[in-house]
ChimeraX commands (.cxc) that place a marker at each C-alpha (Angstrom):
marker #1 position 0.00,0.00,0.00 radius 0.5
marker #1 position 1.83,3.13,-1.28 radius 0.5
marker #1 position 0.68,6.55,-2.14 radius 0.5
marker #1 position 3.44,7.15,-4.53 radius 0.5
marker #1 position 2.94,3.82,-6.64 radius 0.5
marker #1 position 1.49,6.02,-9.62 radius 0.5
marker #1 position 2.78,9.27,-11.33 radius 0.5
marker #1 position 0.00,10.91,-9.97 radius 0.5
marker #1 position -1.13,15.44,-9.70 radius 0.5
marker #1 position -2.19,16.08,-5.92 radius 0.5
marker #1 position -4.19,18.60,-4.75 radius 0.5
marker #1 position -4.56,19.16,-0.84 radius 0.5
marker #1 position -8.54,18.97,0.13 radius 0.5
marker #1 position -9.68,22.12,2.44 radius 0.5
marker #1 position -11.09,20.74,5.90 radius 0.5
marker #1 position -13.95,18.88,5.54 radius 0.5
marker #1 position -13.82,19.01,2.07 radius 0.5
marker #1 position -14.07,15.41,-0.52 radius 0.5
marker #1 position -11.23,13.69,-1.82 radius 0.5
marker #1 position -11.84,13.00,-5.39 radius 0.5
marker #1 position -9.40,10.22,-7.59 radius 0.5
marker #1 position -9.70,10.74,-11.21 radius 0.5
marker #1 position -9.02,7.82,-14.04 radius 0.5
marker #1 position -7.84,9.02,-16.98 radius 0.5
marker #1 position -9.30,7.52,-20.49 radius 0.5
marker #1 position -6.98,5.61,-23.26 radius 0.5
marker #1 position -4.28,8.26,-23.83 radius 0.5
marker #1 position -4.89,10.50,-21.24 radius 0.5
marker #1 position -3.14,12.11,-18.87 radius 0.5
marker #1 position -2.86,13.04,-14.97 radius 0.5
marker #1 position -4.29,16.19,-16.11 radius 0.5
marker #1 position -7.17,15.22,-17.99 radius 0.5
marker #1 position -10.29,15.73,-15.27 radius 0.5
marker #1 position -8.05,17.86,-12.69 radius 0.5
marker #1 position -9.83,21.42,-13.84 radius 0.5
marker #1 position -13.44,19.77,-13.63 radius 0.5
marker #1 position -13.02,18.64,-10.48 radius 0.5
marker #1 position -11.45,21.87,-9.64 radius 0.5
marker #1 position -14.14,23.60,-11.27 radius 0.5
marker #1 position -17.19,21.28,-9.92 radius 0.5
marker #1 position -15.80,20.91,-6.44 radius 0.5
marker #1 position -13.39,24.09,-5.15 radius 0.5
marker #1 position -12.21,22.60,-2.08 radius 0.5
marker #1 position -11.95,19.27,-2.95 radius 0.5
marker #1 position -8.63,17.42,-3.03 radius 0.5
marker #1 position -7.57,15.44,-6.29 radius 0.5
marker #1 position -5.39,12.64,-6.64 radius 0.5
marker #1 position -5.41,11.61,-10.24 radius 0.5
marker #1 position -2.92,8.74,-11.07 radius 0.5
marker #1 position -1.03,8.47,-14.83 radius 0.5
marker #1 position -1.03,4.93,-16.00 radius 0.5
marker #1 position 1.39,3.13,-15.85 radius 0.5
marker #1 position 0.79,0.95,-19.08 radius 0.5
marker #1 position 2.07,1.72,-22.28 radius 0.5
marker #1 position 0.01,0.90,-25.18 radius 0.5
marker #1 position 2.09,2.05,-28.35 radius 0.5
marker #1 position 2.40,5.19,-26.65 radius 0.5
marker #1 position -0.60,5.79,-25.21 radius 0.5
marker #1 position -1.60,5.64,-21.29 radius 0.5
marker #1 position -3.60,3.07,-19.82 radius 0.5
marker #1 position -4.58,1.39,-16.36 radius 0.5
marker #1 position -4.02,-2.21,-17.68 radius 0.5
marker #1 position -2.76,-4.53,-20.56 radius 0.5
marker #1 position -5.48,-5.67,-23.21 radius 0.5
marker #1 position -5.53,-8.07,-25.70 radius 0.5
marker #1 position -7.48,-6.52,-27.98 radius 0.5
marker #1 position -10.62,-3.86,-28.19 radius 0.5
marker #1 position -13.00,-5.02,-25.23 radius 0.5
marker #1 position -10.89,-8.42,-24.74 radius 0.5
marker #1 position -8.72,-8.32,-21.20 radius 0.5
marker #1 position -5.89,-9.22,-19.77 radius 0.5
marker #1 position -7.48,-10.71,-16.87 radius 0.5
marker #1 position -4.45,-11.02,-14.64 radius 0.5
marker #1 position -2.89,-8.24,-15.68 radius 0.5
marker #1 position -5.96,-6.66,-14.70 radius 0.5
marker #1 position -6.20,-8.09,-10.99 radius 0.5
marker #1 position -2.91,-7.31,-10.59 radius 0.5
marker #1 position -3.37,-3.65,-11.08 radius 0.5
marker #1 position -6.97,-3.18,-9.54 radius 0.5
marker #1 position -4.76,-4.19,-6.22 radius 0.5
marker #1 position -1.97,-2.17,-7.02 radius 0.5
marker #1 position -4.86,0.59,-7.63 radius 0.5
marker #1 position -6.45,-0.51,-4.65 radius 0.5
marker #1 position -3.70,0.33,-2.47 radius 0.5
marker #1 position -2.36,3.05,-3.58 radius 0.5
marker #1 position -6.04,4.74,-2.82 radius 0.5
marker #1 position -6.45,3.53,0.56 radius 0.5
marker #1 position -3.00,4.67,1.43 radius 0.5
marker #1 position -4.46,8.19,0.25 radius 0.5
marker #1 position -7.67,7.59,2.27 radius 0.5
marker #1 position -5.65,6.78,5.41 radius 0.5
marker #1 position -3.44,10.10,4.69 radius 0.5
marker #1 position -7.11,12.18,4.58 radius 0.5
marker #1 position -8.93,10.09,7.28 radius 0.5
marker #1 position -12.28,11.32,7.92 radius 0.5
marker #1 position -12.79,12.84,4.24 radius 0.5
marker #1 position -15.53,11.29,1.99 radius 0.5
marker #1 position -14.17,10.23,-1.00 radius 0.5
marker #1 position -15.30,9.70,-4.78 radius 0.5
marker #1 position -14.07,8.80,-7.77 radius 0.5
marker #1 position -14.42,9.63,-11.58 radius 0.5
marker #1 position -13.28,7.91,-14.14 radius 0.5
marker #1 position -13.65,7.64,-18.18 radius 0.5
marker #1 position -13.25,4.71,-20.37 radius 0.5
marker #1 position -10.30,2.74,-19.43 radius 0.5
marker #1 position -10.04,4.97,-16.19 radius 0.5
marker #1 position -14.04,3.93,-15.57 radius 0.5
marker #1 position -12.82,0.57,-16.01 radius 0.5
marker #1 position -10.06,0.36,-13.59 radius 0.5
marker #1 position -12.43,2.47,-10.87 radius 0.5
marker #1 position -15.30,-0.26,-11.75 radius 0.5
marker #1 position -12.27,-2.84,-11.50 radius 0.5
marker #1 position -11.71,-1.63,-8.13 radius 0.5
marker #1 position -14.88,-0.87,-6.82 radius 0.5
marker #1 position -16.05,-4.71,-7.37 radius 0.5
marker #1 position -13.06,-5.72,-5.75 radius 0.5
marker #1 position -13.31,-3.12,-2.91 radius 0.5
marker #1 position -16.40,-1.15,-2.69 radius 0.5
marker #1 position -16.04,0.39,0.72 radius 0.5
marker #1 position -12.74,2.54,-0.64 radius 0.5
marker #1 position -15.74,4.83,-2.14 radius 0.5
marker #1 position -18.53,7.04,-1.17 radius 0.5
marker #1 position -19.50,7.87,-4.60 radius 0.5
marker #1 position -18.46,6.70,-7.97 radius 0.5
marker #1 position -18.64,8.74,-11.56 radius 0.5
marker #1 position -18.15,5.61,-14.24 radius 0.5
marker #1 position -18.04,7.46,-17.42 radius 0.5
marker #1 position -18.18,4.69,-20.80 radius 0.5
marker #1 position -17.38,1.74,-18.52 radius 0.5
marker #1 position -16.69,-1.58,-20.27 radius 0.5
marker #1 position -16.89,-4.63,-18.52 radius 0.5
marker #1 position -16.70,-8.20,-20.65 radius 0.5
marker #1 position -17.20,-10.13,-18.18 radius 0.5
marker #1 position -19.86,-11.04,-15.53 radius 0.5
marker #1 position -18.76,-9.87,-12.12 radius 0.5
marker #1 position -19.24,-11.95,-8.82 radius 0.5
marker #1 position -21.95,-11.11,-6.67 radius 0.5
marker #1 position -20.61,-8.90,-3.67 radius 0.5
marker #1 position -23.06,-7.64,-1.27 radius 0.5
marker #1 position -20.50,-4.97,-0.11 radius 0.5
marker #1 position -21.64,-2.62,-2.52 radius 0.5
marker #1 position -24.89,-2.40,-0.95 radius 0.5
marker #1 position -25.40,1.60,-0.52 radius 0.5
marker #1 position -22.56,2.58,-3.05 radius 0.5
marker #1 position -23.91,5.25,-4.60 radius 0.5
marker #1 position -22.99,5.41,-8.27 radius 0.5
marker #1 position -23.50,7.36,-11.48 radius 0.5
marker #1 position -22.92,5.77,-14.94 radius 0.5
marker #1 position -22.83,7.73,-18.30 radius 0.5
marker #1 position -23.03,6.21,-21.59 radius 0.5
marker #1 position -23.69,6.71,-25.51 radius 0.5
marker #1 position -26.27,5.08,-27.05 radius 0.5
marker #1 position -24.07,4.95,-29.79 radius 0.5
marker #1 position -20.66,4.23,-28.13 radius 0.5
marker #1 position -18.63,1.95,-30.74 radius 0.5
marker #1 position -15.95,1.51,-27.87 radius 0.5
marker #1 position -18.81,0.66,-24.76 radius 0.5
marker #1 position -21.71,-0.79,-26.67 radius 0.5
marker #1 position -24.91,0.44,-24.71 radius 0.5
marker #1 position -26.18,-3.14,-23.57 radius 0.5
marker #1 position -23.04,-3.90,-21.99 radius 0.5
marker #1 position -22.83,-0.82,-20.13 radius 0.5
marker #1 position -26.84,-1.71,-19.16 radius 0.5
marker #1 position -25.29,-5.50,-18.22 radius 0.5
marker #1 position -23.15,-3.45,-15.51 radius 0.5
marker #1 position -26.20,-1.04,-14.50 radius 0.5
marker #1 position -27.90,-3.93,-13.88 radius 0.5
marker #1 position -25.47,-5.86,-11.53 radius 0.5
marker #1 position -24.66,-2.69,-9.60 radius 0.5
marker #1 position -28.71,-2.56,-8.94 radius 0.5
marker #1 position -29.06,-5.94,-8.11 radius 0.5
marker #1 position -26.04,-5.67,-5.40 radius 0.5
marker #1 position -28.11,-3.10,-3.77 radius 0.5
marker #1 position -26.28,-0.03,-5.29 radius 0.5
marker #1 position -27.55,3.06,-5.66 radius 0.5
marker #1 position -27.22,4.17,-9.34 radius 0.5
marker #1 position -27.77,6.19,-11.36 radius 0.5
marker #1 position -28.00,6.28,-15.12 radius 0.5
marker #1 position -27.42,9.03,-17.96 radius 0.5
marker #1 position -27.29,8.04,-21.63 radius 0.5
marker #1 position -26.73,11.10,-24.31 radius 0.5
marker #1 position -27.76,9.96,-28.18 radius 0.5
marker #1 position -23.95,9.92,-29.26 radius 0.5
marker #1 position -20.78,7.81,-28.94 radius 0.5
marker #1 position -17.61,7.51,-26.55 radius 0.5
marker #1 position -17.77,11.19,-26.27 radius 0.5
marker #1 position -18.01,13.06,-23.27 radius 0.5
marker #1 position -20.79,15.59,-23.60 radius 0.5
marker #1 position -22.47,18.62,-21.24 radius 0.5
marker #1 position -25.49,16.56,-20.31 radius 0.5
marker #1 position -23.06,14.15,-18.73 radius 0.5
marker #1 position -20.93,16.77,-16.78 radius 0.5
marker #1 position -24.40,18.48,-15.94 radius 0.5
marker #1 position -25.19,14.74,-13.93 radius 0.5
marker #1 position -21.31,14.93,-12.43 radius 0.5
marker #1 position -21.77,18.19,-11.49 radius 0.5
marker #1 position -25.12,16.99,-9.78 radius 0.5
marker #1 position -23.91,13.71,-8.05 radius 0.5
marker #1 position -21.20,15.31,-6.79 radius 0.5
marker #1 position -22.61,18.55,-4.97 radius 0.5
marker #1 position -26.36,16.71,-4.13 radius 0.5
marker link #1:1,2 radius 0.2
marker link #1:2,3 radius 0.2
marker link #1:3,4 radius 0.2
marker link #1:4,5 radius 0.2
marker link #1:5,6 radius 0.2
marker link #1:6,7 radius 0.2
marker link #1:7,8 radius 0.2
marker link #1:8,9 radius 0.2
marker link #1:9,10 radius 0.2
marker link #1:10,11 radius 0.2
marker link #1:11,12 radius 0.2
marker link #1:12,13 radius 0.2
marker link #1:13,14 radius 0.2
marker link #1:14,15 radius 0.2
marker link #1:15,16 radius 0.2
marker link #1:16,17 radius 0.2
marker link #1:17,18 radius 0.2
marker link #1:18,19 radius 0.2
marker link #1:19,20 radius 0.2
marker link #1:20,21 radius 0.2
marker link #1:21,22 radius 0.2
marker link #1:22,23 radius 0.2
marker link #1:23,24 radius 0.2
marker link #1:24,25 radius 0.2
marker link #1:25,26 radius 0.2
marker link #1:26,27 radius 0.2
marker link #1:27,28 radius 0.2
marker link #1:28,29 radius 0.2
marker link #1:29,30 radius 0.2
marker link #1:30,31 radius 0.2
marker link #1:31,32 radius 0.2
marker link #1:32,33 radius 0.2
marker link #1:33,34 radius 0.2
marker link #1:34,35 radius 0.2
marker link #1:35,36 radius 0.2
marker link #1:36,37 radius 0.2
marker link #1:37,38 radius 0.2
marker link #1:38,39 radius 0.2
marker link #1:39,40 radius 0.2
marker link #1:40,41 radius 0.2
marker link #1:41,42 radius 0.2
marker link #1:42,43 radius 0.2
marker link #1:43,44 radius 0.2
marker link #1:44,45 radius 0.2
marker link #1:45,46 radius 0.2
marker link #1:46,47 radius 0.2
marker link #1:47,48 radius 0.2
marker link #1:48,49 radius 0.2
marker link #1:49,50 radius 0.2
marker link #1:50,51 radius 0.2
marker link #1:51,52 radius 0.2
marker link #1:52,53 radius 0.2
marker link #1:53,54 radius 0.2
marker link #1:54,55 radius 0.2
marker link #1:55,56 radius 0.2
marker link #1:56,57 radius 0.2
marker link #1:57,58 radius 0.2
marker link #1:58,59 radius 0.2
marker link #1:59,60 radius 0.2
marker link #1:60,61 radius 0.2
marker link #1:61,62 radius 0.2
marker link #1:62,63 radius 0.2
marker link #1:63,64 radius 0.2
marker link #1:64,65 radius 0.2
marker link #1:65,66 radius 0.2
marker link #1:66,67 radius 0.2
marker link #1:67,68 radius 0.2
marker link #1:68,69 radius 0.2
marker link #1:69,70 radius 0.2
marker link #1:70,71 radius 0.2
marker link #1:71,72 radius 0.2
marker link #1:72,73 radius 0.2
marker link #1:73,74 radius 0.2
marker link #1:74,75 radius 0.2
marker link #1:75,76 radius 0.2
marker link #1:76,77 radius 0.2
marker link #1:77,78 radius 0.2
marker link #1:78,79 radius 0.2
marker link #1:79,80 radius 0.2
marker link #1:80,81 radius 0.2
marker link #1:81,82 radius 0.2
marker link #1:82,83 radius 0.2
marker link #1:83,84 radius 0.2
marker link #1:84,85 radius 0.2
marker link #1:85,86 radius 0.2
marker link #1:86,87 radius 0.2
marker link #1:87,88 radius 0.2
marker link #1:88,89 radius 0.2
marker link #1:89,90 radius 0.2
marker link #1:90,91 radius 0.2
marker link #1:91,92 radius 0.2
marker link #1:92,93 radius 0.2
marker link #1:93,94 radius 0.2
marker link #1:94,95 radius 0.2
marker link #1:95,96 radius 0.2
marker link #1:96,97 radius 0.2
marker link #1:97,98 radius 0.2
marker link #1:98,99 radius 0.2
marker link #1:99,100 radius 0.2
marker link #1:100,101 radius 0.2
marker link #1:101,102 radius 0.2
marker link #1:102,103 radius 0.2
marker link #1:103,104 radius 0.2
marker link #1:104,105 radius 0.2
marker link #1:105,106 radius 0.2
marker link #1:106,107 radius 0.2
marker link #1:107,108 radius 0.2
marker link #1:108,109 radius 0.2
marker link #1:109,110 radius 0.2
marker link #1:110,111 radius 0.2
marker link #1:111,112 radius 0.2
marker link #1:112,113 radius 0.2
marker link #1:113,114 radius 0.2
marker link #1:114,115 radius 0.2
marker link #1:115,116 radius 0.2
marker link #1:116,117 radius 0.2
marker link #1:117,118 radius 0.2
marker link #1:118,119 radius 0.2
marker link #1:119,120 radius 0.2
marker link #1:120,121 radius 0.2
marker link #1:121,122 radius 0.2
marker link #1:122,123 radius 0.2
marker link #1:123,124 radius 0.2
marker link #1:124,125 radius 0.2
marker link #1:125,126 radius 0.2
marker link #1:126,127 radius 0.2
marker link #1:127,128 radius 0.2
marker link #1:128,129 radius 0.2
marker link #1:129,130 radius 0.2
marker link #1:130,131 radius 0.2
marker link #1:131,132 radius 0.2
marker link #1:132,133 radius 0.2
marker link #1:133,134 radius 0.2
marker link #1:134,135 radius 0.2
marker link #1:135,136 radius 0.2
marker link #1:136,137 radius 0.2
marker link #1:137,138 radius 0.2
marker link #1:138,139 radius 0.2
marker link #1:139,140 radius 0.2
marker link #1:140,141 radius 0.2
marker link #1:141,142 radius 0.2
marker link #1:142,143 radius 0.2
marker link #1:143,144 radius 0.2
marker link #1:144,145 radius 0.2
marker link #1:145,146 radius 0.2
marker link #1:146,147 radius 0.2
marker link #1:147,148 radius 0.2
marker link #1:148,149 radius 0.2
marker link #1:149,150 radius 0.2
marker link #1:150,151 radius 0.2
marker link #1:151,152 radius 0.2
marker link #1:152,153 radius 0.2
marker link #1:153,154 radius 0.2
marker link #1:154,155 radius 0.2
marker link #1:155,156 radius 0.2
marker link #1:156,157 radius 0.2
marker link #1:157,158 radius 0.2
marker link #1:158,159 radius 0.2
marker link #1:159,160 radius 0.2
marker link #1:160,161 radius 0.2
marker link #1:161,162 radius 0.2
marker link #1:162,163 radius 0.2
marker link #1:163,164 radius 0.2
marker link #1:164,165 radius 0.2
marker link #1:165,166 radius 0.2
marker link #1:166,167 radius 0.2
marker link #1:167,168 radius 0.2
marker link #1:168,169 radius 0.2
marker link #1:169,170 radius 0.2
marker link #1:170,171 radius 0.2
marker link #1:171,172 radius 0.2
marker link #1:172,173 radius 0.2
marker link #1:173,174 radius 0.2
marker link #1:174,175 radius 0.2
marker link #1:175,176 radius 0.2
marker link #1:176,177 radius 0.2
marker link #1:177,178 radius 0.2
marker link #1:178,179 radius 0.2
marker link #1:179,180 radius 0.2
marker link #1:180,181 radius 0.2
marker link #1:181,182 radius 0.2
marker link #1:182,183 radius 0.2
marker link #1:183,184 radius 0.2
marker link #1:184,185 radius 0.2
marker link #1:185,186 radius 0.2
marker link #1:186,187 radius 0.2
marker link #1:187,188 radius 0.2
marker link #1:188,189 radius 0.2
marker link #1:189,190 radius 0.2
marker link #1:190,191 radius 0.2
marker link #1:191,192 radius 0.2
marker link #1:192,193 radius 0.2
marker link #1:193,194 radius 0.2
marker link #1:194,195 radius 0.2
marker link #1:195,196 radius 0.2
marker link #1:196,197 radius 0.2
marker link #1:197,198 radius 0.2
marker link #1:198,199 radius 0.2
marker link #1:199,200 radius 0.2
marker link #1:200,201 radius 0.2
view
């Protein structure tokens, strides 16, 4: 458990203020959601971690095999790795609640991790999330309260996989939330209007 095991921009929380980890997408950066959180939530604190897989060049949480296929250990390996490194920021900000955001590959890691560990989050922002393959039931994440966005169009997240993981949230007892825009893998307003909502209800 190490709060340096990522590359990661930090950004002190005022008292009594969230923490809020942010998962960059497939070629992102540390950077890429640090100004909407900033903008969305003033006082909050941000940790948002750089991948640390390569994928010809591009950033990523994990190893795949192909579009949408997994490497599955690579994957567990990581979501602990991942798993760590954020409760060795919760310990350092005991006390704080603390949510997460992530897009596309970053959704996937913060979905990776939330299945694995649910009670590392108050609230969770999945933005495009893909998940191939059927999670185990986990009654931990009873009361998790979670917000997925989607494209009814995505080519990336097709929209009845991303309704597959809606549904298995729901039936753990989650508390989610759903909102779909009419385009693809984009991010668009109507889905930073709902982040912007989740996050200061």
């Amino acid at each position: 458990m190490s709060a340096h095991a990522y590359h990661h921009f930090l950004k002190p929380a005022a008292p009594g203020a969230p923490l809020v980890f942010a998962f960059h997408g497939t070629g992102g950066d540390k950077h890429q959601f640090a100004g909407l959180i900033a903008r969305l939530l003033p006082d909050a604190g941000i940790v948002a971690p750089r991948g640390d897989v390569s994928e010809h060049g591009a950033n990523r949480f994990f190893r795949r095999m192909a579009e949408g296929v997994y490497d599955m250990q690579d994957l567990a390996a990581r979501t602990d790795k991942m798993a760590g490194f954020i409760a060795a920021h919760r310990q350092a900000n005991a006390g704080a609640p603390v949510y997460g955001l992530g897009y596309s590959n970053g959704a996937n890691i913060l979905a990776s991790v939330i299945l694995s560990a649910p009670r590392l989050f108050d609230r969770v922002v999945l933005m495009h999330p893909l998940i191939p393959w059927q999670p185990e039931p986990n009654p931990a994440l009873a009361g998790v309260d979670v917000l997925v966005t989607a494209g009814e169009r995505d080519p990336i997240c097709p929209l009845p996989m991303t309704e597959a993981l809606v549904d298995y949230l729901a039936a753990q007892e989650a508390n989610v939330i759903t909102r779909v825009h009419d385009g693809g893998h984009e991010i668009r307003k109507e889905e930073l209007d709902a982040v912007a909502a989740f996050f200061t209800q």
